[in-house]
PDB file of N, CA, C and O in Angstrom:
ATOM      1  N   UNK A   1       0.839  -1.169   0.000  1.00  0.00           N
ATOM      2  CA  UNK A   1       0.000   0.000   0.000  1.00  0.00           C
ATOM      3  C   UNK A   1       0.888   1.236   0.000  1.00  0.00           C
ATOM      4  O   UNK A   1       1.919   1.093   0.657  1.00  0.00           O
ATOM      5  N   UNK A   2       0.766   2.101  -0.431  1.00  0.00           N
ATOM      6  CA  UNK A   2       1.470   3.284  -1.112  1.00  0.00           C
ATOM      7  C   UNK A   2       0.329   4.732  -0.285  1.00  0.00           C
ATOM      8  O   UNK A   2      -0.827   4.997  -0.614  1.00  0.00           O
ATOM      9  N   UNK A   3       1.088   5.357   0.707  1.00  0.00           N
ATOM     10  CA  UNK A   3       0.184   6.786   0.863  1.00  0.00           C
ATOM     11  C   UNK A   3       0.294   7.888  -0.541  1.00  0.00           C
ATOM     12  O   UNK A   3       0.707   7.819  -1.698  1.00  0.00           O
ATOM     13  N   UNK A   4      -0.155   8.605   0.086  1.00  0.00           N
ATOM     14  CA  UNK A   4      -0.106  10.170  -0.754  1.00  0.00           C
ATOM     15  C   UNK A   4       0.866  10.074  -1.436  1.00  0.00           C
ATOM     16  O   UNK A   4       0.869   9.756  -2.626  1.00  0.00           O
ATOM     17  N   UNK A   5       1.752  10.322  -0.802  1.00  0.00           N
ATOM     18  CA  UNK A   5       3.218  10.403  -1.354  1.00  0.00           C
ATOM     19  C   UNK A   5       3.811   9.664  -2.366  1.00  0.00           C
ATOM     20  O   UNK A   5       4.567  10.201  -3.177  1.00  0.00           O
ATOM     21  N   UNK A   6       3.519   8.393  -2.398  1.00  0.00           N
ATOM     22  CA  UNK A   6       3.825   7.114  -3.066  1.00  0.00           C
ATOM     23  C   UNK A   6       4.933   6.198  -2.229  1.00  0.00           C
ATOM     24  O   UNK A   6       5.359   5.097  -2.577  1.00  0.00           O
ATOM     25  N   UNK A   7       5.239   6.845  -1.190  1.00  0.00           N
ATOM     26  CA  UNK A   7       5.738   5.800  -0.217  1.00  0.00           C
ATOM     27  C   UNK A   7       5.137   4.273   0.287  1.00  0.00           C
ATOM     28  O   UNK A   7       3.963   4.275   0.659  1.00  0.00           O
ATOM     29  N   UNK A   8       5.671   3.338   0.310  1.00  0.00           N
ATOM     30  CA  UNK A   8       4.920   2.482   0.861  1.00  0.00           C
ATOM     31  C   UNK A   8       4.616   2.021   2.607  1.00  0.00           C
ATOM     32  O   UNK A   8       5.362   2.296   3.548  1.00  0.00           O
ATOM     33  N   UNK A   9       3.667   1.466   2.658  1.00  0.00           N
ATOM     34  CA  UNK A   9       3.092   2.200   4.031  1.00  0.00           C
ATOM     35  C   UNK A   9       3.747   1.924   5.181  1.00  0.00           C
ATOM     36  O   UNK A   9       2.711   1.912   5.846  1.00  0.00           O
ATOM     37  N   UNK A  10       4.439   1.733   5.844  1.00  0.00           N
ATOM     38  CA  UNK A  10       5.116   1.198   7.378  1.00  0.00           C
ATOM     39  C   UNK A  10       4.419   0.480   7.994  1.00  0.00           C
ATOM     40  O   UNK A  10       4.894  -0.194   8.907  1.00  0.00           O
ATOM     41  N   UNK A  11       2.956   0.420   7.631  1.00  0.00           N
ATOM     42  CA  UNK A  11       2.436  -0.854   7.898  1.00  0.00           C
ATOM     43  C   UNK A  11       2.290  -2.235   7.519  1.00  0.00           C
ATOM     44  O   UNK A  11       1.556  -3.000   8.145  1.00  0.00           O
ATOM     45  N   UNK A  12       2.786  -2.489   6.779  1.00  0.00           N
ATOM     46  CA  UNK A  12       2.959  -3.703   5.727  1.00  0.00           C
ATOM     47  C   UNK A  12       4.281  -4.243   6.530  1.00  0.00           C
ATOM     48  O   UNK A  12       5.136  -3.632   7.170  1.00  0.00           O
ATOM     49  N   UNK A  13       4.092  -5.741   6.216  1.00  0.00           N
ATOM     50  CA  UNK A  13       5.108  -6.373   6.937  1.00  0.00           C
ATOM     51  C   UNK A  13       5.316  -7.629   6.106  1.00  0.00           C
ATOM     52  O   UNK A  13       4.323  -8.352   6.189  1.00  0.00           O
ATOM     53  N   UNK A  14       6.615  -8.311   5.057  1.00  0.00           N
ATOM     54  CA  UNK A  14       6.195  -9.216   4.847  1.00  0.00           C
ATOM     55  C   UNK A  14       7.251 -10.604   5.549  1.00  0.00           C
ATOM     56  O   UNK A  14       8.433 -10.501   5.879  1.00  0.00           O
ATOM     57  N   UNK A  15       6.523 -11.641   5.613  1.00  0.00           N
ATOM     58  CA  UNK A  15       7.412 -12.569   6.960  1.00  0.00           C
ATOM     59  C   UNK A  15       6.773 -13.682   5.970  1.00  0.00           C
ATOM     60  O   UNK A  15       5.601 -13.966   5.718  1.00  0.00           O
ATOM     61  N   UNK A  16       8.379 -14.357   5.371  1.00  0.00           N
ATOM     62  CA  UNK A  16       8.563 -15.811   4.560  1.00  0.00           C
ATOM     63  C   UNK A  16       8.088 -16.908   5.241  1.00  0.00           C
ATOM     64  O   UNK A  16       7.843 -16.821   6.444  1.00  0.00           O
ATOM     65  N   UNK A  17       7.888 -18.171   4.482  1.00  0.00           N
ATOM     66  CA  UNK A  17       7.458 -19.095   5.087  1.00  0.00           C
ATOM     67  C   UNK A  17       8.927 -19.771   5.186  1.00  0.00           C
ATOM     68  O   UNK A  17       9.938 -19.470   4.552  1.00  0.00           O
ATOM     69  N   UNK A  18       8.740 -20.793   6.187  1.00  0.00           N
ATOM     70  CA  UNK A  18      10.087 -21.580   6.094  1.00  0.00           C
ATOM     71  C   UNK A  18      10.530 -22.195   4.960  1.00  0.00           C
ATOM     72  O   UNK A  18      11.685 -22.124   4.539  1.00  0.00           O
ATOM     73  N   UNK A  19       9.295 -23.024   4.273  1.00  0.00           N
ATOM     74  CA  UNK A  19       9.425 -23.973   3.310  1.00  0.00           C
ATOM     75  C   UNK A  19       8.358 -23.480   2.207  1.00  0.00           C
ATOM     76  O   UNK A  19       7.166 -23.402   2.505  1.00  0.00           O
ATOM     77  N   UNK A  20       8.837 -23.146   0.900  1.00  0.00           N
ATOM     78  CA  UNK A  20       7.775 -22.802  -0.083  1.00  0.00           C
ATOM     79  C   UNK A  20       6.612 -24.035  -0.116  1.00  0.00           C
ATOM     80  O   UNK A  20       6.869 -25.239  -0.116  1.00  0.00           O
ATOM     81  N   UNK A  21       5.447 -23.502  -0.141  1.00  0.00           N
ATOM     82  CA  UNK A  21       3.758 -24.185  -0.027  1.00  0.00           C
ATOM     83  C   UNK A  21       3.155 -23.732  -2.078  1.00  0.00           C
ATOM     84  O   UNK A  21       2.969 -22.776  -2.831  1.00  0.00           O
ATOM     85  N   UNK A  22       3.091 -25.543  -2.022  1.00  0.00           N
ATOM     86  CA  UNK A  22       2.426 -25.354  -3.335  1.00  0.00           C
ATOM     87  C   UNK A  22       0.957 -25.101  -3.238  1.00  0.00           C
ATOM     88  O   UNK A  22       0.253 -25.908  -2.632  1.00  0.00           O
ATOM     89  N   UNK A  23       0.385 -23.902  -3.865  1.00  0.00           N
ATOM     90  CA  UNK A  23      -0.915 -23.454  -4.201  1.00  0.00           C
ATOM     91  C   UNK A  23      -1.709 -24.482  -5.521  1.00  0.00           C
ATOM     92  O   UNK A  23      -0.893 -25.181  -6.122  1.00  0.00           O
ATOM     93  N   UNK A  24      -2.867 -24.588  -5.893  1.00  0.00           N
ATOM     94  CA  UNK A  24      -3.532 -24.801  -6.723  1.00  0.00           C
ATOM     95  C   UNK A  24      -4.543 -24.092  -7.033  1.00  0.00           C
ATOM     96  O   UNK A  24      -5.659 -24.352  -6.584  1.00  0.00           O
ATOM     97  N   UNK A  25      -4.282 -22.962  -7.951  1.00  0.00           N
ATOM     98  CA  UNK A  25      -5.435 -22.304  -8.561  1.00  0.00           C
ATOM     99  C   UNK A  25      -6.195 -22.182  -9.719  1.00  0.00           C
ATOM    100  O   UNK A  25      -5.672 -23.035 -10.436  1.00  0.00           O
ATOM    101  N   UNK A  26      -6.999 -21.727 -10.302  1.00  0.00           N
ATOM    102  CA  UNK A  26      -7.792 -21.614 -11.201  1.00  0.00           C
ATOM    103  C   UNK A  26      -7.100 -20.985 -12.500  1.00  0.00           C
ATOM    104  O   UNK A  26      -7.366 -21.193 -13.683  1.00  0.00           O
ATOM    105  N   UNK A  27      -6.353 -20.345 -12.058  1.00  0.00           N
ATOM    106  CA  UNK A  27      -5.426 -20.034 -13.403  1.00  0.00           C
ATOM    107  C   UNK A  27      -3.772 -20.829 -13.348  1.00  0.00           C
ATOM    108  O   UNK A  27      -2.870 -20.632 -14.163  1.00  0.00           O
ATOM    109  N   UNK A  28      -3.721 -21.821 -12.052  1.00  0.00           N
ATOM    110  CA  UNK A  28      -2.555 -22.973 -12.305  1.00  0.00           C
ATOM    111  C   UNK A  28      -2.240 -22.758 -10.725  1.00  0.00           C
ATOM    112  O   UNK A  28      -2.729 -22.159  -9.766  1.00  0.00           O
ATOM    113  N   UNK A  29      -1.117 -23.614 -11.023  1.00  0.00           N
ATOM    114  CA  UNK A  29      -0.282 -23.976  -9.459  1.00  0.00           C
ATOM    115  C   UNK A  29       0.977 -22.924  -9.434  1.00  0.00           C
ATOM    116  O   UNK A  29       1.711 -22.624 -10.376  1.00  0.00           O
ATOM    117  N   UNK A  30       1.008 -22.488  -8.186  1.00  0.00           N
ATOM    118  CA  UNK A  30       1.826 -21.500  -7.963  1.00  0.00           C
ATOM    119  C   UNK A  30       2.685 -21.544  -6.069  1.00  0.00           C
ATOM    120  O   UNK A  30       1.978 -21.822  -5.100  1.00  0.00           O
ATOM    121  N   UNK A  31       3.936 -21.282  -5.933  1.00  0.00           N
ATOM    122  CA  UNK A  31       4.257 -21.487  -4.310  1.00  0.00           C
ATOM    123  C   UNK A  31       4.199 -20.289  -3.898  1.00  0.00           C
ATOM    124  O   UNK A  31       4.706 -19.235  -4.282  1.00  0.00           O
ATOM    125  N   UNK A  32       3.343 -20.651  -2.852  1.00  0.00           N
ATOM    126  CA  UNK A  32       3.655 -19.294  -1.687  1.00  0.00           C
ATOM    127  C   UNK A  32       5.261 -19.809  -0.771  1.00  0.00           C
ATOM    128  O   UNK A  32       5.813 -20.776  -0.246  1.00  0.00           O
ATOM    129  N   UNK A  33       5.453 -18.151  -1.119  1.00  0.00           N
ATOM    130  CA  UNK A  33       6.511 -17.648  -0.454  1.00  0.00           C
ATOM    131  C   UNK A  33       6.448 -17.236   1.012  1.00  0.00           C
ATOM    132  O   UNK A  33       7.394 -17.349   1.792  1.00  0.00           O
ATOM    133  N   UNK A  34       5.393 -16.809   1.277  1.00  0.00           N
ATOM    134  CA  UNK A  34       5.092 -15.909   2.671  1.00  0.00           C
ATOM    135  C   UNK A  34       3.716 -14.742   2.254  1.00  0.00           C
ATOM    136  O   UNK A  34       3.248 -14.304   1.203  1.00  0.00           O
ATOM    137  N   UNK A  35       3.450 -14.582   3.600  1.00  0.00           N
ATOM    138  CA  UNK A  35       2.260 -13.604   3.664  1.00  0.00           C
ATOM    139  C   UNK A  35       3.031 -12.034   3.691  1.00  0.00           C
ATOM    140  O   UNK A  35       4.133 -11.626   4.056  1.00  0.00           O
ATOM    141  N   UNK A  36       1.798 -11.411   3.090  1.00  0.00           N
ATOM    142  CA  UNK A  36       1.917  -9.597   3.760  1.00  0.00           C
ATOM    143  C   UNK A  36       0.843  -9.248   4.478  1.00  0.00           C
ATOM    144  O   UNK A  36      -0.353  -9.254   4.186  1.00  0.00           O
ATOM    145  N   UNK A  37       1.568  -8.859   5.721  1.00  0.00           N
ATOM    146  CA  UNK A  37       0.536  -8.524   6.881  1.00  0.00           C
ATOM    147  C   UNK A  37       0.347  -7.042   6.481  1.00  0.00           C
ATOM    148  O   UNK A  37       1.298  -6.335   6.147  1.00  0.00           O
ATOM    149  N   UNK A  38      -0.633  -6.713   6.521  1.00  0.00           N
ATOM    150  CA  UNK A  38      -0.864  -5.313   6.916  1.00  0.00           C
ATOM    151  C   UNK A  38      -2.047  -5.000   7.581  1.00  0.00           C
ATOM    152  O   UNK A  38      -2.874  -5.808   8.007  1.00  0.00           O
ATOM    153  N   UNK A  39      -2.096  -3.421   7.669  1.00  0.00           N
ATOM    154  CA  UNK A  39      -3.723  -2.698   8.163  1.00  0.00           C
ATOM    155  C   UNK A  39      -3.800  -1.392   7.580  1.00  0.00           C
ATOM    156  O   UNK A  39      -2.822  -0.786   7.142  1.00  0.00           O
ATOM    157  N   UNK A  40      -5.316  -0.847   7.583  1.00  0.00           N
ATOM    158  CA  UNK A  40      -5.549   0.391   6.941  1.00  0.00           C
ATOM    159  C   UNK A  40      -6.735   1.088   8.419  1.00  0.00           C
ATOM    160  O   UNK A  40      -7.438   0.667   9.337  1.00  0.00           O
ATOM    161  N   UNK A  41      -6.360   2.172   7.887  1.00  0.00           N
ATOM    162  CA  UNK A  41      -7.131   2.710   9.201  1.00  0.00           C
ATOM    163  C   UNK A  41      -8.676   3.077   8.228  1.00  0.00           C
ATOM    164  O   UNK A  41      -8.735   3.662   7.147  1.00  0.00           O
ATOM    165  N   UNK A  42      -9.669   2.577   8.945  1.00  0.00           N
ATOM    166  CA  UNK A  42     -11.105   3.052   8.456  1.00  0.00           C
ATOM    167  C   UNK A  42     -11.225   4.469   8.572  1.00  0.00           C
ATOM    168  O   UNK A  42     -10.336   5.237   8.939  1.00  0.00           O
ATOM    169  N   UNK A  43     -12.694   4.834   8.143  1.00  0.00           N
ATOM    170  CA  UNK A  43     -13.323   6.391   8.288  1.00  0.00           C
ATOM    171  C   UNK A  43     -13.252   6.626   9.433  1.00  0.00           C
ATOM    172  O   UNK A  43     -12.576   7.579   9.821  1.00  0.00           O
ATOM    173  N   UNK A  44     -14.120   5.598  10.529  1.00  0.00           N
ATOM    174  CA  UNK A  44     -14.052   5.643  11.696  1.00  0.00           C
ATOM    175  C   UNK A  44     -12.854   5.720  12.291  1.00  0.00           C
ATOM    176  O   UNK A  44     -13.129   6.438  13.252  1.00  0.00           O
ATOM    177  N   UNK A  45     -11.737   5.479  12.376  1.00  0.00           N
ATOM    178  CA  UNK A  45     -10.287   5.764  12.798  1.00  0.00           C
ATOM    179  C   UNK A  45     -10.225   4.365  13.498  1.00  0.00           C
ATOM    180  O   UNK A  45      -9.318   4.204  14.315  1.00  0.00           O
ATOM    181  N   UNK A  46     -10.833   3.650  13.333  1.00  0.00           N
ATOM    182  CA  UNK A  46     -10.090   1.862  13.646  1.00  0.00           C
ATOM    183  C   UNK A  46      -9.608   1.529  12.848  1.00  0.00           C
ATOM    184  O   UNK A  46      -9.696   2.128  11.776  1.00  0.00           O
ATOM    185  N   UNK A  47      -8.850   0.383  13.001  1.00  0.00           N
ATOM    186  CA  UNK A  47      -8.009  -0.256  11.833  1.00  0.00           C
ATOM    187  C   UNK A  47      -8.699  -1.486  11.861  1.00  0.00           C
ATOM    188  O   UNK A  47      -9.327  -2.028  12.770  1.00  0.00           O
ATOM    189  N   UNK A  48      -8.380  -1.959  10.250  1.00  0.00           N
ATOM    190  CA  UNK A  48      -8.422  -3.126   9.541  1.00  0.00           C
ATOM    191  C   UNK A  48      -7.681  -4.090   9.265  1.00  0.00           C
ATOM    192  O   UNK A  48      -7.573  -4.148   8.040  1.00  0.00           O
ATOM    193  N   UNK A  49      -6.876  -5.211   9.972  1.00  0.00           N
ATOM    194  CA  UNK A  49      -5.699  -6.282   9.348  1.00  0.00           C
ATOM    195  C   UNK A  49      -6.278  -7.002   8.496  1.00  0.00           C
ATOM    196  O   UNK A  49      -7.469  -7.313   8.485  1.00  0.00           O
ATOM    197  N   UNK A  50      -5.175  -7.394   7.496  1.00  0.00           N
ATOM    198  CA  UNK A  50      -5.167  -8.284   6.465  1.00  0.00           C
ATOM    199  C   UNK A  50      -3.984  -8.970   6.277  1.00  0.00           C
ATOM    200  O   UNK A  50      -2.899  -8.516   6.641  1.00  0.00           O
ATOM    201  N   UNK A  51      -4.139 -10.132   5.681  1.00  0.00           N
ATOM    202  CA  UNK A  51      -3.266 -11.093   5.571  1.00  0.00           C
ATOM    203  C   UNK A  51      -2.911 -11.214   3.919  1.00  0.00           C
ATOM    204  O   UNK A  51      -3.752 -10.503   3.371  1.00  0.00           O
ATOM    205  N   UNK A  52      -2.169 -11.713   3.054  1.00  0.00           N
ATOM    206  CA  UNK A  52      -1.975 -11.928   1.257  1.00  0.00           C
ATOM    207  C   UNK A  52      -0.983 -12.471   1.639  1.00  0.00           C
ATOM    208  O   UNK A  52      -0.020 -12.187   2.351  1.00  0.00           O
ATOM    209  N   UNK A  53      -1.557 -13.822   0.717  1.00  0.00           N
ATOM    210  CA  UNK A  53      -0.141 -14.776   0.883  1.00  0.00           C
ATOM    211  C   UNK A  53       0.357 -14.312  -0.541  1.00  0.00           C
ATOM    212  O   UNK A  53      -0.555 -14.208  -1.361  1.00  0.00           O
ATOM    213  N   UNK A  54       1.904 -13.948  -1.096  1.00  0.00           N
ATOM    214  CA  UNK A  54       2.545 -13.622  -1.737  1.00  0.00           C
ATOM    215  C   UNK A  54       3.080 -14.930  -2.310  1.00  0.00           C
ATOM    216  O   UNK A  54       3.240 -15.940  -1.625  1.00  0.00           O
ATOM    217  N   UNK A  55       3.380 -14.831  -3.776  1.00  0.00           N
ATOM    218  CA  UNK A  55       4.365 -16.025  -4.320  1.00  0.00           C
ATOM    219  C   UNK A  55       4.864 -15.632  -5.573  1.00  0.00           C
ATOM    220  O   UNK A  55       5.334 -14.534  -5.870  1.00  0.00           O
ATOM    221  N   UNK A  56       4.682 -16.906  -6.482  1.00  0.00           N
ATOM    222  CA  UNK A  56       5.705 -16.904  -7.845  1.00  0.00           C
ATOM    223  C   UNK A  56       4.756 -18.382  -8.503  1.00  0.00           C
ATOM    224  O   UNK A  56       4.507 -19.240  -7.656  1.00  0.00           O
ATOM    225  N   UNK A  57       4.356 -18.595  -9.669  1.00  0.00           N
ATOM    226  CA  UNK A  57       4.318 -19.403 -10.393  1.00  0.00           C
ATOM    227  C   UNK A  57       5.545 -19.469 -11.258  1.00  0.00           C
ATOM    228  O   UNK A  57       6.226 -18.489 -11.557  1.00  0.00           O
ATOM    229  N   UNK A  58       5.859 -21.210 -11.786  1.00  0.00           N
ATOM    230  CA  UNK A  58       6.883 -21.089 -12.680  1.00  0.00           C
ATOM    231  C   UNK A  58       6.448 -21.660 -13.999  1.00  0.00           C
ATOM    232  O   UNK A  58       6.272 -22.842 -13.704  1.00  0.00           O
ATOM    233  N   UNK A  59       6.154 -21.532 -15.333  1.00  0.00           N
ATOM    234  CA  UNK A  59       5.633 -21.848 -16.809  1.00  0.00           C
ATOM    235  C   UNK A  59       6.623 -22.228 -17.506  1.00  0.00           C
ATOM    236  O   UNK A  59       7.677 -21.616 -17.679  1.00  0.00           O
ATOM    237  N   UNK A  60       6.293 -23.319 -17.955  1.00  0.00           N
ATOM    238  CA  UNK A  60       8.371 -23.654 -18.537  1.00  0.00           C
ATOM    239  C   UNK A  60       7.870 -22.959 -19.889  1.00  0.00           C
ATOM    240  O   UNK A  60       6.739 -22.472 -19.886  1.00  0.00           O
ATOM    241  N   UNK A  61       8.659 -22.890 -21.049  1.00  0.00           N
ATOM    242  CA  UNK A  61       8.072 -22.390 -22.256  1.00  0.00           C
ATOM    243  C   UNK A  61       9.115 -23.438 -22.953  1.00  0.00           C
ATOM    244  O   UNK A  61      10.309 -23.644 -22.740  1.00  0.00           O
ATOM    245  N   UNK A  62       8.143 -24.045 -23.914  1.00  0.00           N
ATOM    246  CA  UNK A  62       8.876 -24.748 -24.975  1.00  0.00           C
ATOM    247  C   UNK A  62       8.536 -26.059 -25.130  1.00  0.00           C
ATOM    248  O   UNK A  62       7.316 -26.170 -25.241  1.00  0.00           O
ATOM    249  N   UNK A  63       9.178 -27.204 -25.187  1.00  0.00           N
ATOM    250  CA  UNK A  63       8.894 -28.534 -25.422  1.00  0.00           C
ATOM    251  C   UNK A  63       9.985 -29.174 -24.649  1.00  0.00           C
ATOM    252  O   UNK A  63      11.095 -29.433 -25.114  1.00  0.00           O
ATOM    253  N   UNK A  64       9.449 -29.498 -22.987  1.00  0.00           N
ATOM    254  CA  UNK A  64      10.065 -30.161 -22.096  1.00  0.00           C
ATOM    255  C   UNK A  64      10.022 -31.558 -21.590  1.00  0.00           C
ATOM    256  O   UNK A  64      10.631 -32.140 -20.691  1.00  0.00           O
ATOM    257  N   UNK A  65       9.229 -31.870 -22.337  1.00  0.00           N
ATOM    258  CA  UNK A  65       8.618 -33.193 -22.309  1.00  0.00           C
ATOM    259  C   UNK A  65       9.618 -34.409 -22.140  1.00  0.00           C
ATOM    260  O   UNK A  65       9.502 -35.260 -21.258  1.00  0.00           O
ATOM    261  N   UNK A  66      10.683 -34.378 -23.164  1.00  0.00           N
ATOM    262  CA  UNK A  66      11.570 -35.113 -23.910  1.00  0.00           C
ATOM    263  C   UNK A  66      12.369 -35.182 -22.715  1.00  0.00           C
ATOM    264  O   UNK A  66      12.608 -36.340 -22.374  1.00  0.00           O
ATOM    265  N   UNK A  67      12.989 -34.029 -21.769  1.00  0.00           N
ATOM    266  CA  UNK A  67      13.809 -33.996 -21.098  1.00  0.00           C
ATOM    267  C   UNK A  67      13.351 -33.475 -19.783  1.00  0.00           C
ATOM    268  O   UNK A  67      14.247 -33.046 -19.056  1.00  0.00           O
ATOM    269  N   UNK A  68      12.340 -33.436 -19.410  1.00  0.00           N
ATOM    270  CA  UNK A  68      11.739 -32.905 -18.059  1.00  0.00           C
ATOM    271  C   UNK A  68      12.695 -33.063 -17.100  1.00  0.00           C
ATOM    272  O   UNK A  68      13.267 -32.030 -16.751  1.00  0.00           O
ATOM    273  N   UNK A  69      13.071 -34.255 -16.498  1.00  0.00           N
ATOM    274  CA  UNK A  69      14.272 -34.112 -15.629  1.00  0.00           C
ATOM    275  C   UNK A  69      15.173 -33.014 -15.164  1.00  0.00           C
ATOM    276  O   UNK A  69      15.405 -32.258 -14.220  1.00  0.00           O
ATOM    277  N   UNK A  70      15.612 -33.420 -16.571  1.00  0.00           N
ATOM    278  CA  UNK A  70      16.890 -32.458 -16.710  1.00  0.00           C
ATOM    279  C   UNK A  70      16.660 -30.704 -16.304  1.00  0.00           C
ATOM    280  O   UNK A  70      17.186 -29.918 -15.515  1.00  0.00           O
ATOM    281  N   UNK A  71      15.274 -30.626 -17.616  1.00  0.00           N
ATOM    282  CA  UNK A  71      14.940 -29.586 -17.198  1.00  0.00           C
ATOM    283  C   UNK A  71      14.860 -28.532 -15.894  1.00  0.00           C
ATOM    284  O   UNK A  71      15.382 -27.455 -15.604  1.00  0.00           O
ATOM    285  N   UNK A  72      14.004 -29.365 -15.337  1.00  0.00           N
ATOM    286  CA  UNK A  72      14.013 -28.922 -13.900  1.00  0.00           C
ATOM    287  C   UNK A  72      15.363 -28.552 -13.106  1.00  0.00           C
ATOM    288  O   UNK A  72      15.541 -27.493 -12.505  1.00  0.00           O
ATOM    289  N   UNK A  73      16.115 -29.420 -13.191  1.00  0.00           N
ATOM    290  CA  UNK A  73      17.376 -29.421 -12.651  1.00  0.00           C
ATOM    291  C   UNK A  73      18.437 -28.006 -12.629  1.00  0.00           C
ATOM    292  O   UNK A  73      19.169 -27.418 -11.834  1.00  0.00           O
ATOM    293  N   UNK A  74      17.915 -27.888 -14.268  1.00  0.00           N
ATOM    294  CA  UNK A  74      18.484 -26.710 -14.922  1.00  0.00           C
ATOM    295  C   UNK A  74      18.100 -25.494 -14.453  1.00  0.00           C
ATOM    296  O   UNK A  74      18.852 -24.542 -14.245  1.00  0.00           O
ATOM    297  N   UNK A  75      16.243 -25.556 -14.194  1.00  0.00           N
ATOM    298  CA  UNK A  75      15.822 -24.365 -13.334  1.00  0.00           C
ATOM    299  C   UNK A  75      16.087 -24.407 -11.942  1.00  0.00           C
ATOM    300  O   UNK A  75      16.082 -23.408 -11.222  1.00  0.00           O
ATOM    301  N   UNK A  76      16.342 -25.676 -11.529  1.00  0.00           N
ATOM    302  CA  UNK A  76      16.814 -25.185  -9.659  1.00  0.00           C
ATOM    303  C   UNK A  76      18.168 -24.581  -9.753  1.00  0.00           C
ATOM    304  O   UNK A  76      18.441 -24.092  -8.657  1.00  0.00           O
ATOM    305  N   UNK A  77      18.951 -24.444 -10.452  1.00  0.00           N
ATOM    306  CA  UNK A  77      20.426 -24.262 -10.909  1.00  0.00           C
ATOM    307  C   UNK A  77      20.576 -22.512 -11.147  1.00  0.00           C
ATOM    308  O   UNK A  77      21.479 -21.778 -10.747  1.00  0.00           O
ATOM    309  N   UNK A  78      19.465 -22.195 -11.869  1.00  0.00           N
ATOM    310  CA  UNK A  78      19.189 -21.047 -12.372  1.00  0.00           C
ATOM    311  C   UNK A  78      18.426 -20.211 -11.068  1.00  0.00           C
ATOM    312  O   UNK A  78      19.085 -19.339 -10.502  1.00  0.00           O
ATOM    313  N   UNK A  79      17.375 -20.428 -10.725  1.00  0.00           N
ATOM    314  CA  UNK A  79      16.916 -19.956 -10.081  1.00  0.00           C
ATOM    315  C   UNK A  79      17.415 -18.698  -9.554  1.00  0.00           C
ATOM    316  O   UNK A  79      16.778 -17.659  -9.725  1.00  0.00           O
ATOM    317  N   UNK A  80      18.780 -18.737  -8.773  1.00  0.00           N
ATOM    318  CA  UNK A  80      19.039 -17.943  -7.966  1.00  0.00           C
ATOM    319  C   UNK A  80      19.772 -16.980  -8.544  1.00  0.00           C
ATOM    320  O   UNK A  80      19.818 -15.875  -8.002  1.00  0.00           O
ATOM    321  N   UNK A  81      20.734 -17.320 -10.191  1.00  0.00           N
ATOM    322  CA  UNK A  81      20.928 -15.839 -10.732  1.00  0.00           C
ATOM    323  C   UNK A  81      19.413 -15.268 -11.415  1.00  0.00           C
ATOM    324  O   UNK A  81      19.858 -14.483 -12.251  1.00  0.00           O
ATOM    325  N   UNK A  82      18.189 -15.213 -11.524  1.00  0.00           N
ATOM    326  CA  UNK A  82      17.317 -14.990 -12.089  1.00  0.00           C
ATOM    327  C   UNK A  82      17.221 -14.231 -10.673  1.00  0.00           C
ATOM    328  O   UNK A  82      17.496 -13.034 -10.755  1.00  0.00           O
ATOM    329  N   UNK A  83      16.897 -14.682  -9.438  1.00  0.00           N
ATOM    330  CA  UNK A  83      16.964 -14.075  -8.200  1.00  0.00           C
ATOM    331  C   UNK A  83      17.391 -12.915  -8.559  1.00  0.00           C
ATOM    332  O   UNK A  83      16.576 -12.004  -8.701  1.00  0.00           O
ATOM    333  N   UNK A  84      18.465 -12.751  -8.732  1.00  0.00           N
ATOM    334  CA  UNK A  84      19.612 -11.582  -8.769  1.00  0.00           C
ATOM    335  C   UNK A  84      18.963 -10.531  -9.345  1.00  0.00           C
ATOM    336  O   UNK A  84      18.662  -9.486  -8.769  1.00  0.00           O
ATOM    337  N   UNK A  85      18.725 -10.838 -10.599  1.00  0.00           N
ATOM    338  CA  UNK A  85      19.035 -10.271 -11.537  1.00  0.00           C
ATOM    339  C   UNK A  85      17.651  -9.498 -10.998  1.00  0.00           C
ATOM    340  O   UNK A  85      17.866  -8.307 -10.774  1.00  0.00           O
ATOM    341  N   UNK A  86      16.283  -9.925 -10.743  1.00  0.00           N
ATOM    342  CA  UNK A  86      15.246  -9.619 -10.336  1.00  0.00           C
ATOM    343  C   UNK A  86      15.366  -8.785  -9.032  1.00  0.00           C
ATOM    344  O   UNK A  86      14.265  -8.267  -8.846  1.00  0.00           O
ATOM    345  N   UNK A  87      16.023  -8.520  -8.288  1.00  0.00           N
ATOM    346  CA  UNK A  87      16.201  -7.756  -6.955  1.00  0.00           C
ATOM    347  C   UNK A  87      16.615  -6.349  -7.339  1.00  0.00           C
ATOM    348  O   UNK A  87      17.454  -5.889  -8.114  1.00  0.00           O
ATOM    349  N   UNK A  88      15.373  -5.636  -6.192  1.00  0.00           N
ATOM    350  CA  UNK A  88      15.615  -3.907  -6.955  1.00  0.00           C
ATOM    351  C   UNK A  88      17.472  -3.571  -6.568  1.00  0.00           C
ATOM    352  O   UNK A  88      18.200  -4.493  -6.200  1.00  0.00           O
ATOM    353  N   UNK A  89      17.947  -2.248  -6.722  1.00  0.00           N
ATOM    354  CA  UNK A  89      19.527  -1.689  -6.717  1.00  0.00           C
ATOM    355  C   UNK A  89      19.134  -0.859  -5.643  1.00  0.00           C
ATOM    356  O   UNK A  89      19.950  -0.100  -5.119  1.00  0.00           O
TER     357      UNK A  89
END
């Protein structure tokens, strides 16, 4: 959540899970990573918590069939310069 400013809010908190949790959804399977806690303050001046579990789906692209194994292997391998490369400066 972003105020006025475009800052994001000091209320938001996000806290990983130990072990990535495979999801099954309606548009595919995807792991949660961890939740974002937050709250918003109502009209009334109480607040509201909420919970969003956060993640990542992965889509191979191409024709993996032949070599699935391997494949995979190749993306646990990768993973973590893609990490990199994906993390703001």
């Amino acid at each position: 959540m972003r105020d006025r400013s475009g800052r994001l809010s000091e209320d938001l908190r996000l806290v990983p899970f130990d072990v990535p949790e495979l999801r099954h959804g309606a548009t595919g399977d995807w792991w949660a990573l961890g939740e974002l806690e937050g709250s918003v303050r109502n009209p009334d001046g109480s607040r509201r918590t909420f919970t969003v579990e956060v993640g990542l789906s992965l889509i191979p692209h191409g024709d993996i069939l032949h070599r699935e194994e391997e494949f995979w292997r190749m993306v646990a391998e990768k993973l973590p310069l893609i990490a990199k490369e994906l993390r703001p400066s």
